[in-house]
N, C-alpha and C positions, 0 to 999 in steps of 0.2 A: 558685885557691889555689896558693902557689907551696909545691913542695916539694924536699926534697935529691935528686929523680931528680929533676927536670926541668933545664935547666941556664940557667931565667931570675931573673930581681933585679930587685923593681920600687924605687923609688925617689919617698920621697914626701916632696912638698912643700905643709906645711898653710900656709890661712891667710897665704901672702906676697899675695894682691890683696883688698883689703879694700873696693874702690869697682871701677867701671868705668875711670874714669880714674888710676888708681892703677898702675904701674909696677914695684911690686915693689921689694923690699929690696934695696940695690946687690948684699951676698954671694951674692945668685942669681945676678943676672947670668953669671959665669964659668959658673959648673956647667950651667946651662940653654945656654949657646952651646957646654957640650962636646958637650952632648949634643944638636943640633942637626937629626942624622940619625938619631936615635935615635921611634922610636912614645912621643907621649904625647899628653895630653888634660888637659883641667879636669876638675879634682875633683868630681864631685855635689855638695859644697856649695856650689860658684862660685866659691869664696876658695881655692882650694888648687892644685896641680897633681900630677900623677902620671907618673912614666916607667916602660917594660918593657923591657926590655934583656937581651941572652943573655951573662951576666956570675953570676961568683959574690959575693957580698960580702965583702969585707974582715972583717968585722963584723955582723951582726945589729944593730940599735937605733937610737937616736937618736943622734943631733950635734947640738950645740947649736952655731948657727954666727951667730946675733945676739941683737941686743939683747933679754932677759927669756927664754923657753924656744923662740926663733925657731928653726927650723934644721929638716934633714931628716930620716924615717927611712928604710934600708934594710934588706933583706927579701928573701931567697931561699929559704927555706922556713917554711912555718910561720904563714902567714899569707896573709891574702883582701885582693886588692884590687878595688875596685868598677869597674865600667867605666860 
């Protein structure tokens, strides 16, 4: 669980791989190459992704960054992410 003493920010991304051969929605592209050198992993459901990074947020919540409620949420305290 990340909390306001710790000083990490994970960074989720639902549901952008919806098949195996599936590539992902172009507006990942950018954010997943900044974070390149950053720890992440696939989500437990298969479709998703997740990043851990020693960052505070901007913001707490969702961005909606495509088409319908596509986009990421970020989180540095206050919340469990699954590994």
């Amino acid at each position: 669980m990340f909390t306001a003493e710790d000083p990490f920010c994970g960074v989720d991304f639902d549901d952008i791989w919806r098949s195996d051969a599936d590539e992902g929605p172009a507006w990942a592209h950018p954010i997943l190459e900044r974070f390149r050198d950053t720890y992440g992993e696939e989500s437990p459901s298969g479709t998703g992704y997740k990043l851990w990074c020693r960052a505070r947020a901007p913001r707490c919540g969702k961005w909606v960054l495509g088409p319908g409620d596509a986009g990421i949420e970020i989180y540095d305290r206050g919340r469990f992410f699954t590994i």
